[in-house]
C-alpha positions in Angstrom: -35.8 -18.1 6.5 -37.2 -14.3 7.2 -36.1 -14.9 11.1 -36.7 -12.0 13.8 -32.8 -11.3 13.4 -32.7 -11.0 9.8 -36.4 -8.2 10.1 -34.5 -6.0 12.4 -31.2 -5.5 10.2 -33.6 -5.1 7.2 -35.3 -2.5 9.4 -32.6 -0.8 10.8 -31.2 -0.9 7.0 -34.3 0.7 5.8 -35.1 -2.1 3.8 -38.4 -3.0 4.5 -42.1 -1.7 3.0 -44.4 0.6 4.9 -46.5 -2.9 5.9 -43.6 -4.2 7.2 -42.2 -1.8 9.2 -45.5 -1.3 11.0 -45.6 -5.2 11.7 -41.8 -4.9 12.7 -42.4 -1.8 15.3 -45.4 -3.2 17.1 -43.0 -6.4 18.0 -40.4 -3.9 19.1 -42.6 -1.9 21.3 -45.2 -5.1 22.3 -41.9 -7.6 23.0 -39.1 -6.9 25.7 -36.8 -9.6 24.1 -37.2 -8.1 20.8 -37.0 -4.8 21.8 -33.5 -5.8 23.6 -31.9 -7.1 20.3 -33.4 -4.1 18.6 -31.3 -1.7 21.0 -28.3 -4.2 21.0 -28.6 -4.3 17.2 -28.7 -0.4 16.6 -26.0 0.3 19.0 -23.4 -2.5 17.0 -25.0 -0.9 14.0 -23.7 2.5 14.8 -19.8 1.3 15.8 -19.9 -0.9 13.0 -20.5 2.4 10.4 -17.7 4.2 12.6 -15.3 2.3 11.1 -13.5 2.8 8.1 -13.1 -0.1 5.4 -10.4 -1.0 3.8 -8.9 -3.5 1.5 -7.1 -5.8 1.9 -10.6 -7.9 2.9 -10.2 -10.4 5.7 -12.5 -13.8 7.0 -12.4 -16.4 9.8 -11.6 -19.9 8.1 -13.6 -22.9 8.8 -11.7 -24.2 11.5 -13.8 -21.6 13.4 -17.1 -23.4 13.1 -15.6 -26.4 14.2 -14.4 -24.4 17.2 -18.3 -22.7 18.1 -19.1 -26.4 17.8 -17.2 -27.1 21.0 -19.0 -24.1 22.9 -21.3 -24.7 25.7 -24.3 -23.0 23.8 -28.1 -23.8 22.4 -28.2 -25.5 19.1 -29.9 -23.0 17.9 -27.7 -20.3 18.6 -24.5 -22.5 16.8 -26.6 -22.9 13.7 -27.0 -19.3 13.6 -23.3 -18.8 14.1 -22.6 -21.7 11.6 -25.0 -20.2 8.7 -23.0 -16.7 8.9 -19.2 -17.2 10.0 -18.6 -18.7 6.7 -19.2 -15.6 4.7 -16.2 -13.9 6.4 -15.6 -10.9 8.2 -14.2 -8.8 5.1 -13.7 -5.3 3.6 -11.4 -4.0 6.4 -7.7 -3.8 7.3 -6.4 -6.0 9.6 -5.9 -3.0 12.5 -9.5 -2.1 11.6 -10.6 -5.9 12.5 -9.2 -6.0 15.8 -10.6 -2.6 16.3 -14.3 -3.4 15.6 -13.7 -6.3 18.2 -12.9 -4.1 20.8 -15.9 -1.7 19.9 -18.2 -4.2 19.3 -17.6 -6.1 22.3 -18.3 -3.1 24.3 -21.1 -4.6 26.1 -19.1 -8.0 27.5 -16.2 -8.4 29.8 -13.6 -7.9 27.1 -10.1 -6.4 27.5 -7.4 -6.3 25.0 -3.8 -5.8 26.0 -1.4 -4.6 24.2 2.9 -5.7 25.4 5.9 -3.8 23.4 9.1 -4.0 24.5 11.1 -1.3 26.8 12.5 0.7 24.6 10.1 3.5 23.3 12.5 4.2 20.0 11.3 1.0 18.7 7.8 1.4 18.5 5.7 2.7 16.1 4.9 6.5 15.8 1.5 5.6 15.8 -0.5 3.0 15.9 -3.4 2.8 13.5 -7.0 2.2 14.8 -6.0 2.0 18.6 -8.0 4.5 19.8 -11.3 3.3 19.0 -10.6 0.6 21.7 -11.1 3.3 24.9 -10.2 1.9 27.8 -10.8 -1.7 26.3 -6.7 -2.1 25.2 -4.1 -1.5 28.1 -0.7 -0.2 26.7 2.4 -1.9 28.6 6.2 -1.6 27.8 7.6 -4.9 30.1 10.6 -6.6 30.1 10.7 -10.8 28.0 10.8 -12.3 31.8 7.5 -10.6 32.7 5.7 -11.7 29.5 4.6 -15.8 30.8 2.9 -14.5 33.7 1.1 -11.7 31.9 0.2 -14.1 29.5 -1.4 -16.5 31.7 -4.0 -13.8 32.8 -5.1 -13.5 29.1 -7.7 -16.4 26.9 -6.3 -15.2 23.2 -3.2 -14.3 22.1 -2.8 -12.2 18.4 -0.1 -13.4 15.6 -0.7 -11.0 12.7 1.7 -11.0 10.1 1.2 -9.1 6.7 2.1 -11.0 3.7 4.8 -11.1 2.2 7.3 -14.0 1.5 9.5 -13.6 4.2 7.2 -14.5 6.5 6.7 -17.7 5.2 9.8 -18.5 6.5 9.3 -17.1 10.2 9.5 -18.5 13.5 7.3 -16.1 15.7 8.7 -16.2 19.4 5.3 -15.2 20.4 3.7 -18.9 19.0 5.3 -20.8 21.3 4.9 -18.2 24.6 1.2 -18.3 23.5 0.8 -22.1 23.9 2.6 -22.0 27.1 0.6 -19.6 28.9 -2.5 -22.3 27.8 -4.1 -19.4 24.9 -6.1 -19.7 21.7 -4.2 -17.8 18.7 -5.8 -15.7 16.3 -2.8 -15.7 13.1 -2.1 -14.6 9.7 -1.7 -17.5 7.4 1.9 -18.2 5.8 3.6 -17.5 8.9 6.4 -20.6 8.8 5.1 -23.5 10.2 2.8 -22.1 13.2 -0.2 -21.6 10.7 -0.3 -25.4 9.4 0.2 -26.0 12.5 -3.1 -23.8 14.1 -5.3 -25.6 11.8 -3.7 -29.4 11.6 -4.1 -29.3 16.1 -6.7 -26.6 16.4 -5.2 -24.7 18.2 -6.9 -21.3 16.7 -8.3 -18.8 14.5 -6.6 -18.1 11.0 -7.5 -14.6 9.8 -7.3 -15.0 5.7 -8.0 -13.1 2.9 -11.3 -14.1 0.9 -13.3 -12.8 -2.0 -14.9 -9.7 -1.4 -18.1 -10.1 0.2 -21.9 -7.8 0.3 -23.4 -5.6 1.9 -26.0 -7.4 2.8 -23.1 -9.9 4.0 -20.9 -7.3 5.9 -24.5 -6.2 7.8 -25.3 -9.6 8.7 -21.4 -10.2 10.2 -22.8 -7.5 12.6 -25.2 -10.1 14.1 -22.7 -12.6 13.7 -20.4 -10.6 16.4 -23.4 -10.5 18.8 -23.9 -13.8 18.6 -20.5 -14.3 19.8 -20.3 -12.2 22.2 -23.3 -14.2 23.3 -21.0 -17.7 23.2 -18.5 -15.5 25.1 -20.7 -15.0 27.8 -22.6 -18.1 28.5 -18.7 -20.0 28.4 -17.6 -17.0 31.1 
């Protein structure tokens, strides 16, 4: 179906003929909806080239749908989600996903946080794909007691593991401080038993590592974010 959505990423792609781009422009300039999701389109459009892509690829499993199913939004606006979220969000590293959140989400009421512990020897030199998030991510070195109550003030909490077989036999301490504090998780599969377990009681988002996916894919996961970032805000 050659929806509204689907012209403006084939015009912002330059993928349209001459008679089309007229027929596509005179909506943008005649219709103030249109011309919104035009602007809101481009600007995604632009952070989305920003970032670099990397292997390995990573998607949203199905147990996402079934989660946008549950969201207090149109019909029409699920099947949109629905249609797209199964392709995957692929060809970048995991630091690189949760950094084209935060940029993406630039326009909604979004905050990441980001707890390490108090010593400053143990963290990492540097931290890969941070800075793209502005003031978005807020850095805090705290203390284990002071972690519940922080956590309570946050909606979803981030398990990312990278794979390799010793995880498989991990017990996160963040899992079960997650579920306390009342939070989605967003995980890595093969993380000992919290990933079966995310999926069995839906209790998440498992990231996971598909086939590679298109272009023409990757550009349409652009209006897949907007959409929920829409979801994000009627539920708010």
């Amino acid at each position: 179906m050659n929806t509204i959505e689907q012209q403006l990423w084939d015009y912002i792609d330059g993928n349209l003929g001459a008679t089309e781009v007229r027929a596509i422009e005179e909506k943008i300039h005649s219709d103030a909806e249109v011309k919104l999701q035009y602007e809101a389109f481009l600007s995604l459009n632009l952070a989305f080239d920003k970032i670099e892509l990397d292997e390995p690829s990573m998607s949203f499993t199905r147990n996402v749908m079934e989660s946008v199913a549950l969201e207090p939004a149109p019909v029409a606006m699920k099947t949109k989600v629905n249609t797209n979220i199964i392709y995957g969000i692929g060809g970048f590293f995991i630091m690189s996903l949760v950094a084209l959140f935060g940029y993406a989400l630039f326009n909604a009421d979004i905050k990441f946080l980001l707890l390490t512990n108090e010593d400053p020897h143990s963290h990492p030199v540097t931290l890969n794909g941070l800075a793209i998030f502005g003031d978005r991510l807020k850095h805090i070195s705290v203390g284990r007691e002071s972690i519940p109550g922080i956590l309570k003030q946050t909606d979803v909490g981030f398990m990312l593991r990278d794979a390799r077989s010793l995880n498989n036999a991990a017990s996160p301490v963040k899992f079960p401080e997650y579920l306390a504090s009342g939070l989605a998780v967003a995980a890595s599969p093969g993380t000992g038993d919290a990933s079966n377990l995310i999926l069995s009681a839906g209790l998440g988002v498992l990231i996971v590592r598909p086939v590679s996916i298109s272009v023409r894919k990757q550009r349409r996961l652009r209006c897949m974010i907007l959409l929920m970032v829409s979801l994000r805000a009627v539920r708010a």
